[in-house]
C-alpha positions as CSV (number, residue, x, y, z in Angstrom):
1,X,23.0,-2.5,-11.1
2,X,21.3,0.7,-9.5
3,X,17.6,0.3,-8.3
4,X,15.1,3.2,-7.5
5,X,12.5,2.8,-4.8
6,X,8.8,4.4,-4.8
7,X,7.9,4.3,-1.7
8,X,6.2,6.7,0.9
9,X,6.6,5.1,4.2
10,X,10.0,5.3,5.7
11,X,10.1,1.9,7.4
12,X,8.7,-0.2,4.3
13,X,11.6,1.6,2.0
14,X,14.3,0.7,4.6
15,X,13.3,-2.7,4.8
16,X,13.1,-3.4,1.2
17,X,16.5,-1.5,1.1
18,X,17.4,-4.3,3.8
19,X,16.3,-7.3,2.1
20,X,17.7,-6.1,-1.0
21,X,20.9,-5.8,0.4
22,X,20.3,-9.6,1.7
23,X,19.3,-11.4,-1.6
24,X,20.9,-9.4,-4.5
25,X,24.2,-7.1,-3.1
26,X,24.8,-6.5,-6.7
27,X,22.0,-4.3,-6.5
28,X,22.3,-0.6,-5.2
29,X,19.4,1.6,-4.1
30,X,20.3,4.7,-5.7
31,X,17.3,6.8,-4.4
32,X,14.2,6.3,-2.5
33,X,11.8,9.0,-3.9
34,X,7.6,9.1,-1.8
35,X,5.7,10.8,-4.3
36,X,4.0,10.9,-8.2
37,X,5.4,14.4,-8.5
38,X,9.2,13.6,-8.1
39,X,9.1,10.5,-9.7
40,X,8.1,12.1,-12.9
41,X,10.8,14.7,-12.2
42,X,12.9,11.9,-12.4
43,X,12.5,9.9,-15.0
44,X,11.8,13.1,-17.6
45,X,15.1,14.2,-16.7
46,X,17.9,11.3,-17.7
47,X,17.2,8.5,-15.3
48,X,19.8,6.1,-15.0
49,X,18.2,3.4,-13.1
50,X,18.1,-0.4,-14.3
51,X,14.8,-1.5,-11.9
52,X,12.2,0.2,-10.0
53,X,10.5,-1.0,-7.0
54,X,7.1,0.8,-6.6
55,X,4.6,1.2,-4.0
56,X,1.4,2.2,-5.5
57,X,-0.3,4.2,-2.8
58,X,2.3,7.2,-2.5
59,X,2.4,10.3,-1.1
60,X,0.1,12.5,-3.4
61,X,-2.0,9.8,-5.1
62,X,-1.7,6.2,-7.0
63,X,1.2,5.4,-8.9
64,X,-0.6,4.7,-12.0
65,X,-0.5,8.3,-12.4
66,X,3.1,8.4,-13.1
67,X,2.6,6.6,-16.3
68,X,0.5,9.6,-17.7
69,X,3.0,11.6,-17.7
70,X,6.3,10.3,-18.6
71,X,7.8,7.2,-19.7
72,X,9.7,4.4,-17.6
73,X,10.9,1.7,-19.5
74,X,13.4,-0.7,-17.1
75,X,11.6,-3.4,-15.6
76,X,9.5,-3.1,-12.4
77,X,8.2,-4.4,-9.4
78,X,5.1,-3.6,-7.8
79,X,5.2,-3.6,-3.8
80,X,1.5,-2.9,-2.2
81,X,-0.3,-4.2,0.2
82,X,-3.3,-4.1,-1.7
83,X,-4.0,-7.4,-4.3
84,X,-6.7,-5.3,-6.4
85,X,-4.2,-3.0,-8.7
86,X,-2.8,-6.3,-10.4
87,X,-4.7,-6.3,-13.3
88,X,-3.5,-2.1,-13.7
89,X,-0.2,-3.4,-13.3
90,X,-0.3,-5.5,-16.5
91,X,-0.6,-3.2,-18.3
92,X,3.1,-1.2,-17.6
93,X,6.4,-2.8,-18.0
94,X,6.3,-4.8,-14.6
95,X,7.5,-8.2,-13.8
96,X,6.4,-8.8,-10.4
97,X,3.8,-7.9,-7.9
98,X,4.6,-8.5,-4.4
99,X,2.3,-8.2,-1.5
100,X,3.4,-6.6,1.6
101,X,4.7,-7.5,3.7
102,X,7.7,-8.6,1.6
103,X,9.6,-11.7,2.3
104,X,12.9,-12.3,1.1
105,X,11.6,-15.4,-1.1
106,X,9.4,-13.1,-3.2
107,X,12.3,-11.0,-3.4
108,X,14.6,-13.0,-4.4
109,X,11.8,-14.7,-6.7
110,X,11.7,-11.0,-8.0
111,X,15.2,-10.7,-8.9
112,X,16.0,-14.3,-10.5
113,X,13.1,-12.5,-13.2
114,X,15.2,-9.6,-13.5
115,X,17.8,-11.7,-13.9
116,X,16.1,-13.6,-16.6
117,X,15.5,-10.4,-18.5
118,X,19.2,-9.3,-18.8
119,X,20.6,-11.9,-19.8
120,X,17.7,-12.8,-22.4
121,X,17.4,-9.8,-24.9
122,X,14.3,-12.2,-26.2
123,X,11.9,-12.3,-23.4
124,X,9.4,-9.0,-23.0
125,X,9.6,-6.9,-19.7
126,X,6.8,-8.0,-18.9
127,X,4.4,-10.0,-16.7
128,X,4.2,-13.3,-17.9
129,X,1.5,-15.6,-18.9
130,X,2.2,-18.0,-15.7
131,X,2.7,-14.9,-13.6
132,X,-0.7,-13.5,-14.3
133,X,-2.2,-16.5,-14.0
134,X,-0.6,-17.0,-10.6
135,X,-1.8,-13.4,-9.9
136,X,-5.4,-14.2,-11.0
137,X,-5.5,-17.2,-8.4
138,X,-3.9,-15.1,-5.8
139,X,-5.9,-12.8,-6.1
140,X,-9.2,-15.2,-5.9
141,X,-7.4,-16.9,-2.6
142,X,-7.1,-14.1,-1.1
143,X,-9.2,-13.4,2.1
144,X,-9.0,-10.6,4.1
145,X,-10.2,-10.3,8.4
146,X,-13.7,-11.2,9.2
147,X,-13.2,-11.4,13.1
148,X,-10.1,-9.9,15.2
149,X,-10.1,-12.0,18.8
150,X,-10.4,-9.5,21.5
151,X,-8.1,-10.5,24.9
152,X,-10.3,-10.5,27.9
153,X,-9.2,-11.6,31.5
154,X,-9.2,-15.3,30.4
155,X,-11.5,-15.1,27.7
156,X,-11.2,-14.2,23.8
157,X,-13.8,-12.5,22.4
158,X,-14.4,-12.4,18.9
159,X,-15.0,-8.6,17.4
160,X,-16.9,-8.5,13.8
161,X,-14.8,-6.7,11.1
162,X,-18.2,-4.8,10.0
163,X,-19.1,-3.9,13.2
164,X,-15.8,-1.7,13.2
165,X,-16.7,2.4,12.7
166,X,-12.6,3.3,12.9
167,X,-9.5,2.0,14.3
168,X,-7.1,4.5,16.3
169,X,-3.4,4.8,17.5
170,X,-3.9,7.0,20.8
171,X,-0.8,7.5,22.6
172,X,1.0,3.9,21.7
173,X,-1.9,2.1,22.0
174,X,-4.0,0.7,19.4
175,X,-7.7,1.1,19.3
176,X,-11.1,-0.3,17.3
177,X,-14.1,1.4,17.9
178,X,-17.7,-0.3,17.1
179,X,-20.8,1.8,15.3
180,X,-22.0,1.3,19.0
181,X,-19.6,3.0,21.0
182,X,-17.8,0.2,22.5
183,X,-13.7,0.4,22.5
184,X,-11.8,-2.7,22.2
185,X,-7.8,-2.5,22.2
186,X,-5.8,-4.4,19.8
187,X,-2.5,-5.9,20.0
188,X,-1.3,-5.1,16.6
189,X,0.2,-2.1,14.9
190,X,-2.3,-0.2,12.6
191,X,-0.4,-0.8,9.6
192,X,-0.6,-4.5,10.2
193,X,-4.1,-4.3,10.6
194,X,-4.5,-2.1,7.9
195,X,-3.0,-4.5,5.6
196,X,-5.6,-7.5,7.4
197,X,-8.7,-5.3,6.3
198,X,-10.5,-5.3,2.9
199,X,-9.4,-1.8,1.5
200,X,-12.8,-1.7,-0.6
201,X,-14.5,-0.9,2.8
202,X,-11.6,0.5,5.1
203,X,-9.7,3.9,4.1
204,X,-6.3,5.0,6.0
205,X,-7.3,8.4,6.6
206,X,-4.1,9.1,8.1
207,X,-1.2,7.7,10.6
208,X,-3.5,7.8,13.6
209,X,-6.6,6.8,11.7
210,X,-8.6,3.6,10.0
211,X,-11.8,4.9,9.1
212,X,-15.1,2.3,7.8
213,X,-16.4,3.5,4.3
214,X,-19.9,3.0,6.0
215,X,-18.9,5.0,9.1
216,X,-18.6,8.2,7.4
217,X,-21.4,10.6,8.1
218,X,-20.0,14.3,6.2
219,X,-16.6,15.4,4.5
220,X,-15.9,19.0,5.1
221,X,-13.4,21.0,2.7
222,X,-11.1,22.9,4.9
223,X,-8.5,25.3,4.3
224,X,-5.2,23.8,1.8
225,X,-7.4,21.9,0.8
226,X,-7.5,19.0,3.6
227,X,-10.9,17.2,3.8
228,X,-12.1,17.0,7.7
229,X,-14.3,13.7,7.9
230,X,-17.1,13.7,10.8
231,X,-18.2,10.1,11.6
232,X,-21.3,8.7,13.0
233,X,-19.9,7.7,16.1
234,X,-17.3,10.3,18.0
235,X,-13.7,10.6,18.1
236,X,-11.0,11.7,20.6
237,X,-9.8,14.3,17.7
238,X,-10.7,15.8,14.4
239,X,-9.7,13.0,11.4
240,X,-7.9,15.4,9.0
241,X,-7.1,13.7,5.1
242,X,-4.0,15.7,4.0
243,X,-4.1,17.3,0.7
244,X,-1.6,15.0,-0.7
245,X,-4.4,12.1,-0.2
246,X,-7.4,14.0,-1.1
247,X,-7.7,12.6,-5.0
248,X,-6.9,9.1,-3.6
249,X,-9.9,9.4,-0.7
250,X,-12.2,10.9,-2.9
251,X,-11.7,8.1,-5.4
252,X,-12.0,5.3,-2.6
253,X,-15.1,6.5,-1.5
254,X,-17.2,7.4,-4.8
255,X,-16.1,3.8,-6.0
């Protein structure tokens, strides 16, 4: 069985290539493609692919967009970090939506569905009734970081989420800097934070920078059309959006 995974950041595709080699050998990663643009490439030329595992934040915009133009129909699984896209993901040929980051019980929860599917010409590849419900509740249970706990001498001190203006990775070392100035350094990689923070009001403007919706003071159009965003409170360097992430910034912030 050959699988095909969506997925624009290297370390999240080798470690679902990992766990996939852990809970189902019989499956093969055939390709691991980052991007809307040669995803559709692919699958409107012959695919030959029996399950797709998709990210839905890729390289030059949300995977939705794949679905405009051209057609996938083997089963597939939804890997995000982000709980708000389940209800989009209803309405495409998926049977799973798994959170990041991915265990290998999901997984393996993933692929006895699959499973199911082959061997059952009757049942739609689809979600299910009981697996959108499940998705409903999760997504009602699900609570994202009010307060990180700062490390100080032998104190913790707690640092509000909203008092957050952007979080940083300068030179190893992770970053959060308050609206008022102050600089408070966390112990966690930015893409684990990122995933901790309610993505309605936090953007990853790139791999150096969390930026605050409310932070955001202008949005300059530079040349290849990156966007340079100037925030109310200063940073070491300029916070460039690559072109590739434009449509996807643009769309966060006007929502």
């Amino acid at each position: 069985m050959k699988a095909l995974i969506i997925e624009d950041e290297h370390i999240a595709a080798q470690n679902l290539k990992r766990l996939l080699a852990e809970v189902a050998p019989h499956i093969q990663v055939s390709d691991i493609f980052q991007s809307v643009e040669e995803t559709v490439e692919y699958f409107n030329h012959k695919p030959d692919v029996d399950i797709v595992f998709m990210d839905i934040h890729l390289a030059d915009g949300l995977a939705f967009h794949i679905f405009d133009q051209t057609t996938i129909n083997c089963p597939i699984v939804f890997t995000t970090a982000y709980d708000q896209y389940a209800l989009d993901a209803f309405k495409v040929n998926s049977i799973d939506y798994l959170l990041k980051p991915i265990n290998k019980d999901d997984l393996a929860r993933a692929i006895q569905k699959l499973n199911i599917l082959t061997t059952d010409t009757s049942q739609p590849n689809a979600l299910s009734p009981e697996t959108i419900a499940s998705l409903m509740e999760m997504m009602q249970q699900h609570k994202y970081k009010s307060h990180f706990l700062i490390p100080v001498r032998d104190k913790l001190i707690p640092l509000p989420v909203k008092e957050i203006a952007y979080i940083c990775l300068d030179d190893k070392i992770t970053r959060a800097v308050t609206f008022n100035g102050q600089t408070h350094l966390l112990d966690k990689p930015l893409d684990t934070i990122f995933n901790q923070l309610n993505p309605a009001h936090f953007f990853r403007a790139n791999r150096q920078y969390i930026i605050a919706h409310s932070a955001i003071k202008d949005i300059s159009i530079w040349p290849l059309s990156k966007l340079h965003i100037t925030l109310t409170v200063p940073t070491p360097e300029k916070i460039i959006i690559p072109r590739a992430r434009t449509s996807e910034f643009k769309e966060w912030y006007t929502e």
